[in-house]
C-alpha atoms as an extended CHARMM CRD file, in Angstrom:
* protein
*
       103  EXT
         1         1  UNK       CA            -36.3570000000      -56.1130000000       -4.1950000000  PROA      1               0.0000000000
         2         2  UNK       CA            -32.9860000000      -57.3850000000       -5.0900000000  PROA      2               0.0000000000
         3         3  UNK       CA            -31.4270000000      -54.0490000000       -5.5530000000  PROA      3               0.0000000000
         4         4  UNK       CA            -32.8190000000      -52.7280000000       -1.9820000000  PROA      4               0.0000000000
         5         5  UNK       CA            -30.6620000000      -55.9360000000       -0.3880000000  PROA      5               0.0000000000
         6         6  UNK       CA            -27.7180000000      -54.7230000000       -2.0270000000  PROA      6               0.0000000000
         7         7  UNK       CA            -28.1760000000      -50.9430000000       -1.1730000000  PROA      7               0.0000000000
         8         8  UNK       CA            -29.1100000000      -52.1110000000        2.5780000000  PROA      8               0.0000000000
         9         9  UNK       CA            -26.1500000000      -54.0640000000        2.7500000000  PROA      9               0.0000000000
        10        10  UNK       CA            -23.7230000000      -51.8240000000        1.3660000000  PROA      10              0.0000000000
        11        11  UNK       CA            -25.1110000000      -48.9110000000        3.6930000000  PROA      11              0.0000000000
        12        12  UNK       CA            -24.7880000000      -52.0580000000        6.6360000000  PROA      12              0.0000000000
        13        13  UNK       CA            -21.4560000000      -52.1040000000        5.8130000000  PROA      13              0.0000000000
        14        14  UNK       CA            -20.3180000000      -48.7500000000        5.4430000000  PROA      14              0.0000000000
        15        15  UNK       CA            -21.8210000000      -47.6480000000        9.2920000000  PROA      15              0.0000000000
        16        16  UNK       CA            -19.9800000000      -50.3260000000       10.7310000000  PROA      16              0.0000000000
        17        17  UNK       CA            -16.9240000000      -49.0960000000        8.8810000000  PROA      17              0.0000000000
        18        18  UNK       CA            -17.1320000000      -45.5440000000        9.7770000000  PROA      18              0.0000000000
        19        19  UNK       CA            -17.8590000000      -46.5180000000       13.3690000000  PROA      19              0.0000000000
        20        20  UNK       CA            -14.6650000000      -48.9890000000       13.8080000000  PROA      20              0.0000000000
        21        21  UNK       CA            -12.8110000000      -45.6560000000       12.8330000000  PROA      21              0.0000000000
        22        22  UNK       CA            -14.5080000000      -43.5240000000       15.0460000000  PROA      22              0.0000000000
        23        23  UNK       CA            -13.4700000000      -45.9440000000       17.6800000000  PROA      23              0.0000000000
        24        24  UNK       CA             -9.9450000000      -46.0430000000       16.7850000000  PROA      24              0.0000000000
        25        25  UNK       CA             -9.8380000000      -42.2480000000       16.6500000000  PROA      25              0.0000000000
        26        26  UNK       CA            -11.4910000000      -41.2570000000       19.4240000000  PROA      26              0.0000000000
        27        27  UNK       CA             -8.7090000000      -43.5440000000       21.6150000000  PROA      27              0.0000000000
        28        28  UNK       CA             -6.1660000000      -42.0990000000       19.1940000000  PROA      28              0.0000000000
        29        29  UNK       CA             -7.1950000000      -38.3480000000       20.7260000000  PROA      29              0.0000000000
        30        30  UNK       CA             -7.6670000000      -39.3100000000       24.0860000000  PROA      30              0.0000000000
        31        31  UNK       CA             -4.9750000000      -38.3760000000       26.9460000000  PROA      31              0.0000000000
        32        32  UNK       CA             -4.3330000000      -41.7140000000       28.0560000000  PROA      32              0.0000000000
        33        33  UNK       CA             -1.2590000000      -43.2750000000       29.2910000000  PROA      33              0.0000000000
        34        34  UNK       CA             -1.7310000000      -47.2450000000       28.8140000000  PROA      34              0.0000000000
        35        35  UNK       CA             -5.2540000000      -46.6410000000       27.8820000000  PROA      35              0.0000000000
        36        36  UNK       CA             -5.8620000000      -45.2200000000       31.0160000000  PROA      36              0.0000000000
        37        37  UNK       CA             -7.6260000000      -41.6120000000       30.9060000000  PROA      37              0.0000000000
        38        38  UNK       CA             -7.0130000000      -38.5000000000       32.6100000000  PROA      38              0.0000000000
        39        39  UNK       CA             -3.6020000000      -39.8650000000       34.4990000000  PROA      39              0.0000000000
        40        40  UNK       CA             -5.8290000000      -42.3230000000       36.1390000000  PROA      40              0.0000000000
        41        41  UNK       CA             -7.9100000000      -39.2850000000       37.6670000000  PROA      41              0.0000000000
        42        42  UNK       CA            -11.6490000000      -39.8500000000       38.9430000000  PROA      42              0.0000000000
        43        43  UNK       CA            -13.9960000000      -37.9490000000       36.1630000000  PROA      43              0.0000000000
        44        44  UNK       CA            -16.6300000000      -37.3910000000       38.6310000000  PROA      44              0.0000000000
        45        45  UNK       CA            -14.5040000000      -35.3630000000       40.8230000000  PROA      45              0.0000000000
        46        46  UNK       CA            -13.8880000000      -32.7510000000       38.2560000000  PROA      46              0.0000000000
        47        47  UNK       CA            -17.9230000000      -31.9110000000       38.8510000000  PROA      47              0.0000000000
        48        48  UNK       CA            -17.7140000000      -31.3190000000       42.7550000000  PROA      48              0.0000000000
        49        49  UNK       CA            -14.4130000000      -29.0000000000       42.0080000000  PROA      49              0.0000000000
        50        50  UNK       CA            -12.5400000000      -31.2330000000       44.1630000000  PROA      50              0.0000000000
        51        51  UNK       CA            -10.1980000000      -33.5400000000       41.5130000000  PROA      51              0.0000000000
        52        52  UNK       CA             -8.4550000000      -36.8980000000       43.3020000000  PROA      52              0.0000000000
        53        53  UNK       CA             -6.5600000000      -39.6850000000       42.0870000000  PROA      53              0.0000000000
        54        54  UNK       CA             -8.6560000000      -42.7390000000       41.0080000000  PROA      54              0.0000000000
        55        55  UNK       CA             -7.9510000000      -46.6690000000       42.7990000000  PROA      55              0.0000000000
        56        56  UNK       CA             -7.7060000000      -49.1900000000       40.4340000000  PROA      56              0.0000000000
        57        57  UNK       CA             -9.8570000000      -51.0640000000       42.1250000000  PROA      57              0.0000000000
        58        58  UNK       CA            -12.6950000000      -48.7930000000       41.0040000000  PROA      58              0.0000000000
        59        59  UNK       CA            -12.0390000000      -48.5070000000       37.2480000000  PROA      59              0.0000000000
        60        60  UNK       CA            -14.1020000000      -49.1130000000       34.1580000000  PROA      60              0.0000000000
        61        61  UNK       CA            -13.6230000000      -49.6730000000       30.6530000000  PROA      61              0.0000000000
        62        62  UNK       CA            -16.3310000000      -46.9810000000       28.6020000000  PROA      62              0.0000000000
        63        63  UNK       CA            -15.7450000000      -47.6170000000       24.6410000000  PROA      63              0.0000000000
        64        64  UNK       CA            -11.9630000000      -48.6000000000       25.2160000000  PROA      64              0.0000000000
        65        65  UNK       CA            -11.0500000000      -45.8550000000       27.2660000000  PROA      65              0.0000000000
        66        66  UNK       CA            -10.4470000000      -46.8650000000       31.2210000000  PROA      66              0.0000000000
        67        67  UNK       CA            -11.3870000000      -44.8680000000       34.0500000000  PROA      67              0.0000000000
        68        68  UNK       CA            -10.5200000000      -44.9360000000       37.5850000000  PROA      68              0.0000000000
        69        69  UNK       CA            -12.6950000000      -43.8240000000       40.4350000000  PROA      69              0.0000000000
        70        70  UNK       CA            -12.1620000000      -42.6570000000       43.8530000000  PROA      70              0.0000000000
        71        71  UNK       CA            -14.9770000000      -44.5460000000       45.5380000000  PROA      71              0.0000000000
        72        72  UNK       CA            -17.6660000000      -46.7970000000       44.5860000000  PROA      72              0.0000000000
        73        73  UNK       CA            -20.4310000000      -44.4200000000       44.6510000000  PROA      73              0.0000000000
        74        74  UNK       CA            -18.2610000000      -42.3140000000       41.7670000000  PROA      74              0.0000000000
        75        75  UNK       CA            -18.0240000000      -45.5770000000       39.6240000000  PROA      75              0.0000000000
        76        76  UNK       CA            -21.7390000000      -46.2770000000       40.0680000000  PROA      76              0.0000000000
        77        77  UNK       CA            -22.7740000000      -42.2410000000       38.6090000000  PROA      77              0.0000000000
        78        78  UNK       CA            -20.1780000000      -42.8030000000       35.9920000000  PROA      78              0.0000000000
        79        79  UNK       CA            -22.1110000000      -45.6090000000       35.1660000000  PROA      79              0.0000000000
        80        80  UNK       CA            -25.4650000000      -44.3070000000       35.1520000000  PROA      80              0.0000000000
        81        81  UNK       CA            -24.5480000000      -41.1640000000       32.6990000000  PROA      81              0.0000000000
        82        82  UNK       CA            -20.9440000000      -41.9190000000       30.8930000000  PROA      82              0.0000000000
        83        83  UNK       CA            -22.0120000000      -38.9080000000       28.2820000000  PROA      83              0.0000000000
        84        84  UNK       CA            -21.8800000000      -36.6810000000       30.8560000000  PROA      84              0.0000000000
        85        85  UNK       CA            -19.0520000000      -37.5940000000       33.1170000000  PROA      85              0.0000000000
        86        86  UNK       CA            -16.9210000000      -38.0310000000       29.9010000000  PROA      86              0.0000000000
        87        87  UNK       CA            -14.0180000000      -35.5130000000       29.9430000000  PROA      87              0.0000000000
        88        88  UNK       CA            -14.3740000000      -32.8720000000       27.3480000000  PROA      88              0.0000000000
        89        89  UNK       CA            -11.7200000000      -32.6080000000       24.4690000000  PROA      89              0.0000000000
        90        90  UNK       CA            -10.5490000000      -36.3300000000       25.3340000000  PROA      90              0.0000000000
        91        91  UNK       CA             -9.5090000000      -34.6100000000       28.8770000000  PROA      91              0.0000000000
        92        92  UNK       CA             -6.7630000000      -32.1830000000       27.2470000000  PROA      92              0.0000000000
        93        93  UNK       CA             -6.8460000000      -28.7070000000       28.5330000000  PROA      93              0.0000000000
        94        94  UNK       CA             -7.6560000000      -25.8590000000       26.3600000000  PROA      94              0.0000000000
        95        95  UNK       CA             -3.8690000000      -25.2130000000       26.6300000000  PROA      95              0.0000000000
        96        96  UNK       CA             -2.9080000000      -28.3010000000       24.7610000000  PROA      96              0.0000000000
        97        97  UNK       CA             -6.0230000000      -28.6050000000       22.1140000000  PROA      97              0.0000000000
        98        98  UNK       CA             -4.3600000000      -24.8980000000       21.3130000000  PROA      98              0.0000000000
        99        99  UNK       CA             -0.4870000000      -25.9120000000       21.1340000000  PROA      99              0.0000000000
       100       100  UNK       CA             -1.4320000000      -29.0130000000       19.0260000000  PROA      100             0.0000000000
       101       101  UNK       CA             -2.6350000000      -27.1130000000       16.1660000000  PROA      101             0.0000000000
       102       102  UNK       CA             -5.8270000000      -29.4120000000       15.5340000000  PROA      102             0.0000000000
       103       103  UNK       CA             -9.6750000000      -29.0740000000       15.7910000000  PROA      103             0.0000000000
Protein backbone atom coordinates (compact mmCIF):
# COMPACT_ATOMS: atom_id res chain seq x y z
CA UNK A 1 0.00 0.00 0.00
CA UNK A 2 2.87 2.18 0.89
CA UNK A 3 4.73 1.68 -2.28
CA UNK A 4 1.45 2.53 -4.51
CA UNK A 5 1.51 6.20 -2.51
CA UNK A 6 4.89 6.68 -3.56
CA UNK A 7 4.46 5.50 -7.25
CA UNK A 8 1.07 7.70 -7.35
CA UNK A 9 2.83 10.54 -6.13
CA UNK A 10 5.81 10.45 -8.12
CA UNK A 11 3.59 9.91 -11.38
CA UNK A 12 1.41 13.18 -9.59
CA UNK A 13 4.36 14.92 -9.84
CA UNK A 14 5.85 14.19 -12.99
CA UNK A 15 2.28 15.22 -15.10
CA UNK A 16 2.28 18.38 -13.47
CA UNK A 17 5.89 18.80 -14.48
CA UNK A 18 5.58 17.90 -18.03
CA UNK A 19 2.48 20.06 -18.28
CA UNK A 20 4.15 23.42 -16.72
CA UNK A 21 6.58 22.80 -19.77
CA UNK A 22 4.11 22.27 -22.21
CA UNK A 23 2.75 25.55 -21.10
CA UNK A 24 5.88 27.39 -21.31
CA UNK A 25 6.53 25.96 -24.77
CA UNK A 26 3.57 26.24 -26.37
CA UNK A 27 3.78 30.37 -25.54
CA UNK A 28 7.44 30.00 -26.45
CA UNK A 29 6.13 28.88 -30.26
CA UNK A 30 3.37 31.06 -30.48
CA UNK A 31 3.47 34.35 -32.82
CA UNK A 32 2.74 36.74 -30.26
CA UNK A 33 3.91 40.18 -29.81
CA UNK A 34 3.39 41.04 -25.91
CA UNK A 35 1.57 37.85 -25.52
CA UNK A 36 -0.83 38.90 -27.82
CA UNK A 37 -1.56 36.30 -30.79
CA UNK A 38 -1.89 36.63 -34.36
CA UNK A 39 -0.91 40.64 -34.37
CA UNK A 40 -3.94 41.11 -32.31
CA UNK A 41 -6.10 39.54 -35.27
CA UNK A 42 -9.72 38.05 -34.55
CA UNK A 43 -9.27 33.98 -34.90
CA UNK A 44 -12.77 33.57 -35.83
CA UNK A 45 -12.49 35.64 -38.84
CA UNK A 46 -9.96 33.44 -40.44
CA UNK A 47 -13.16 30.79 -40.71
CA UNK A 48 -15.60 33.20 -42.68
CA UNK A 49 -12.43 34.08 -45.12
CA UNK A 50 -12.84 37.55 -44.16
CA UNK A 51 -9.64 38.30 -41.51
CA UNK A 52 -10.04 41.87 -39.37
CA UNK A 53 -8.20 43.42 -36.71
CA UNK A 54 -9.36 42.46 -33.15
CA UNK A 55 -10.58 45.55 -30.30
CA UNK A 56 -9.10 45.15 -27.19
CA UNK A 57 -12.04 45.48 -25.69
CA UNK A 58 -13.02 42.00 -26.88
CA UNK A 59 -9.94 39.94 -25.93
CA UNK A 60 -9.39 36.81 -23.92
CA UNK A 61 -6.72 35.11 -22.25
CA UNK A 62 -6.91 30.97 -23.52
CA UNK A 63 -3.86 29.08 -21.63
CA UNK A 64 -1.67 32.36 -21.60
CA UNK A 65 -2.07 33.26 -25.00
CA UNK A 66 -4.47 36.56 -25.58
CA UNK A 67 -6.82 36.98 -28.25
CA UNK A 68 -8.63 39.85 -29.60
CA UNK A 69 -12.00 39.78 -31.25
CA UNK A 70 -13.81 41.88 -33.62
CA UNK A 71 -17.22 41.76 -31.99
CA UNK A 72 -18.79 40.19 -29.11
CA UNK A 73 -20.52 37.48 -30.84
CA UNK A 74 -16.72 36.31 -32.13
CA UNK A 75 -15.49 36.33 -28.41
CA UNK A 76 -18.55 34.37 -27.28
CA UNK A 77 -17.79 31.23 -30.29
CA UNK A 78 -14.20 31.52 -29.30
CA UNK A 79 -15.38 30.75 -26.09
CA UNK A 80 -17.61 27.99 -26.69
CA UNK A 81 -14.88 25.87 -28.87
CA UNK A 82 -11.15 27.43 -28.17
CA UNK A 83 -9.75 23.92 -29.82
CA UNK A 84 -11.13 24.81 -32.80
CA UNK A 85 -10.76 28.50 -33.26
CA UNK A 86 -7.09 28.05 -32.09
CA UNK A 87 -4.71 29.09 -34.93
CA UNK A 88 -2.86 26.21 -36.38
CA UNK A 89 1.05 26.07 -36.06
CA UNK A 90 0.83 28.80 -33.16
CA UNK A 91 -0.63 31.11 -36.17
CA UNK A 92 2.76 31.02 -38.31
CA UNK A 93 2.26 30.48 -41.94
CA UNK A 94 3.53 27.48 -43.65
CA UNK A 95 6.15 29.96 -45.00
CA UNK A 96 7.72 30.58 -41.67
CA UNK A 97 7.26 26.90 -39.91
CA UNK A 98 9.47 26.13 -43.32
CA UNK A 99 12.25 29.00 -43.00
CA UNK A 100 12.62 28.18 -39.24
CA UNK A 101 13.95 24.84 -39.76
CA UNK A 102 11.80 23.15 -36.87
CA UNK A 103 8.91 20.59 -36.59
Amino acid sequence: MRLLMIVLLVSLCIASTSNAQTETSRIKNYNVKKSLAIEGYDPVCYFSNNPQKGKHEFSYAYKNITYWFSSRANLDKFKTSQDNYEPAYGGWCAYAIGESGED
